[in-house]
C-alpha positions in Angstrom: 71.2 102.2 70.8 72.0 100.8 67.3 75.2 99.1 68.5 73.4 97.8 71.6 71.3 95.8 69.4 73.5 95.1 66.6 75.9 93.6 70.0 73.1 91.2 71.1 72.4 89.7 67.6 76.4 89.0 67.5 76.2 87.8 71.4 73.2 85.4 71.2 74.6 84.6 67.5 78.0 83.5 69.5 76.0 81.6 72.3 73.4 79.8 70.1 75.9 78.1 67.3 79.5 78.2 69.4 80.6 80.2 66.1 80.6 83.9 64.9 82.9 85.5 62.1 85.6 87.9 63.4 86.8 88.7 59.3 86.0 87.6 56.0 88.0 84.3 56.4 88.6 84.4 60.3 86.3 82.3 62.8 86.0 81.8 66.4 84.5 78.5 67.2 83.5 76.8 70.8 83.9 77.9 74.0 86.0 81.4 72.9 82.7 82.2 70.9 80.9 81.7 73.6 82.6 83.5 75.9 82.8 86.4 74.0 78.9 86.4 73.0 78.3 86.5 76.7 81.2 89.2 76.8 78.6 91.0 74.0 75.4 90.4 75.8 77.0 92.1 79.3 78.6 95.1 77.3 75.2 95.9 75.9 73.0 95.3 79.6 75.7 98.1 80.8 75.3 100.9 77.8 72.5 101.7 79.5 74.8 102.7 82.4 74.6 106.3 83.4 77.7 108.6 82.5 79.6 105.4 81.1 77.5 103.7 78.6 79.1 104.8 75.6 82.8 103.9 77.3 81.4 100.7 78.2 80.3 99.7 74.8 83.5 101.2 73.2 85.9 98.9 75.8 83.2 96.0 75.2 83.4 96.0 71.7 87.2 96.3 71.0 87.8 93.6 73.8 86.5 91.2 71.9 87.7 92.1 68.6 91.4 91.8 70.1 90.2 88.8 71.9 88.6 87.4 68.9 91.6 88.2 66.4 93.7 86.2 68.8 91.8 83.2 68.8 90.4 83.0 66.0 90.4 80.3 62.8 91.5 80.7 59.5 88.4 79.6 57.6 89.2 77.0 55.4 87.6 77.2 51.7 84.9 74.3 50.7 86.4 72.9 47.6 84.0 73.8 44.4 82.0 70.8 42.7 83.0 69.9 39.2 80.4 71.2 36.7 78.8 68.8 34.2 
């Protein structure tokens, strides 16, 4: 139930802003992220599947971390302001 809800914050996260971290300094951006939040949102409707829930989630889940490592950005680092 946990990763049902944890799977629509990251889905409607992906949908909302076209951008979602995959890593620390990896990023999907456009229509990959949003894709893959609707990929989120469908693989949480279907845990509540009967029998398959749980596989459902599991495949869900993993799909888009592959799919997500493949596509995604190195995040480039915002360069630091001089102190004064």
């Amino acid at each position: 139930m946990i990763m049902s809800f944890v799977m629509v914050i990251i889905g409607l996260t992906g949908l909302r802003t076209g951008a979602f971290k995959i890593t620390y300094n990896r990023q999907v951006k456009g229509s990959v992220a949003h894709l893959l939040g609707v990929a989120l949102l469908l693989g949480a409707v279907g845990s509540f599947v009967p029998d398959f829930g749980g596989t459902i989630q599991l495949v869900t889940v993993v799909g888009v971390i592959i799919a997500g490592l493949v596509t995604a950005e190195k995040i480039q680092p915002s360069p630091k302001a001089p102190r004064n």
